[in-house]
C-alpha positions as CSV (number, residue, x, y, z in Angstrom):
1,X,0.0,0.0,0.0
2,X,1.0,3.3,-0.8
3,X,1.6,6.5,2.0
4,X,-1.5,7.8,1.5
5,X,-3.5,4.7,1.5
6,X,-1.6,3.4,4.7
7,X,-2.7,6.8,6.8
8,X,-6.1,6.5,5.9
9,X,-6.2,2.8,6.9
10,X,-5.2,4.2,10.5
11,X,-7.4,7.3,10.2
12,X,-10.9,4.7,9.3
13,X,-9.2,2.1,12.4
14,X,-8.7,4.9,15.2
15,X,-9.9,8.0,13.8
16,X,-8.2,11.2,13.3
17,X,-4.5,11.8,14.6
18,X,-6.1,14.9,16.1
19,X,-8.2,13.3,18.9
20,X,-5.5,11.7,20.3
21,X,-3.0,12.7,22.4
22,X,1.1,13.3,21.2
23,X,2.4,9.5,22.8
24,X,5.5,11.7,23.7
25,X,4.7,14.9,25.1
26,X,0.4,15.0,25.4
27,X,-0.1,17.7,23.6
28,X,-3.1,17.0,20.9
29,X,-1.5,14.6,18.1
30,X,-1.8,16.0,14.9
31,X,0.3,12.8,12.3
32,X,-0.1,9.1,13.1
33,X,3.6,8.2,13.0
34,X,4.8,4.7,12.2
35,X,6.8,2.5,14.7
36,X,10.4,2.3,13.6
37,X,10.9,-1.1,12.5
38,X,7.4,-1.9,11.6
39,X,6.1,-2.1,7.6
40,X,3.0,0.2,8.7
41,X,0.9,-2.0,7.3
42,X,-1.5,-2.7,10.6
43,X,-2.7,0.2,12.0
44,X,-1.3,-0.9,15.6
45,X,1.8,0.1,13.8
46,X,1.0,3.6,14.1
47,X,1.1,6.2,17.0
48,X,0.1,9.3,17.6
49,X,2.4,12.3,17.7
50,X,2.4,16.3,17.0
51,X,4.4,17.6,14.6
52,X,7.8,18.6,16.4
53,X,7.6,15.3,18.2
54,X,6.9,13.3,14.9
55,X,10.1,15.4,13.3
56,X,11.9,14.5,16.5
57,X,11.4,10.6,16.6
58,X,11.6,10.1,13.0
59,X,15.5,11.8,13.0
60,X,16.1,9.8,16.3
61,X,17.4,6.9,13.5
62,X,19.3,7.6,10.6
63,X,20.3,5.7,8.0
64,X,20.1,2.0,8.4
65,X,18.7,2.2,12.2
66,X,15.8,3.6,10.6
67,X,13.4,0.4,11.1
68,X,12.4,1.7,7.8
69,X,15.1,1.7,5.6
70,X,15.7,0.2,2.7
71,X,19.1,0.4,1.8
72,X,22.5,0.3,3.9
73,X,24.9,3.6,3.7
74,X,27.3,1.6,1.9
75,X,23.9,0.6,-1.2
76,X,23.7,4.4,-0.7
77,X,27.3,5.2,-1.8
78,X,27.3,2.7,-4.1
79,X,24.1,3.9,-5.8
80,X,25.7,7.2,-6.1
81,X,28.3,6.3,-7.4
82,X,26.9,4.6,-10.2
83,X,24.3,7.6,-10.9
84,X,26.9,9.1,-11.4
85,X,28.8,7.4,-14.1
86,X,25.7,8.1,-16.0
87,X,25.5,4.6,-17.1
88,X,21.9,4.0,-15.2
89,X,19.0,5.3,-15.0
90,X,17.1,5.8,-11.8
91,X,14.8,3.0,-12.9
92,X,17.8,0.2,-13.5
93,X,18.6,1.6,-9.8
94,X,15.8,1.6,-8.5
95,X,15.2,-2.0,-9.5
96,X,18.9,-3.0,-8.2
97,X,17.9,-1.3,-4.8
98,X,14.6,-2.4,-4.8
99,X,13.6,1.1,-4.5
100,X,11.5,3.6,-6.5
101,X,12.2,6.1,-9.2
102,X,11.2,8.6,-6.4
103,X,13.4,6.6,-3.6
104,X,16.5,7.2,-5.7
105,X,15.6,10.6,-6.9
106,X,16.0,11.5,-3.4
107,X,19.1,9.7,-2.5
108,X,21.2,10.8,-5.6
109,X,19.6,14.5,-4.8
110,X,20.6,14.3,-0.9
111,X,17.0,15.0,-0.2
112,X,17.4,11.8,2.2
113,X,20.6,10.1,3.6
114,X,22.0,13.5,4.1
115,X,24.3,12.6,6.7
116,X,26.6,10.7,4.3
């Protein structure tokens, strides 16, 4: 399932972030956040946070101690690396990686993985 789809399979199962409380600091939630580790695909895999505490857990883990990370920081480098032989495109990447067109996009832009 796709971002989207995923947060409005929490919304429908517990209703809106909004009428729950941050799980960190109990101020009023306003983003259901996934659990590090977990594929989000059960919506006990969710918690509610506001924003500063959702920006705050999800750069608690970087790189590949992100439970949701796809790659290693050496895939990353690697991946890089070859982008920028220009012998790939981002799709032959992305299929190598098992990521996206988007997923690389963001890599070989430093958009994420920013700390390497």
């Amino acid at each position: 399932m796709k971002y989207k789809a995923l947060h409005n399979m929490v919304s429908r199962a517990k209703g809106p972030a909004k009428l729950h409380k941050c799980i960190d600091c109990d101020d009023e939630a306003v983003d259901w956040s996934t659990i590090h580790g977990k594929d989000g695909n059960d919506p006990n895999e969710y918690e509610p946070r506001c924003k500063r505490c959702h920006i705050l857990y999800d750069k608690s883990t970087l790189g590949e101690m992100n439970g949701n990370s796809k790659v290693t920081e050496d895939e990353v480098l690697e991946l890089r690396e070859m982008y920028a032989t220009g012998k790939y495109t981002k799709k032959e990447l992305g299929d190598l990686f098992g990521l996206t067109n988007d997923g690389v996009k963001s890599i070989v832009l430093r958009r994420t993985w920013k700390h390497i």
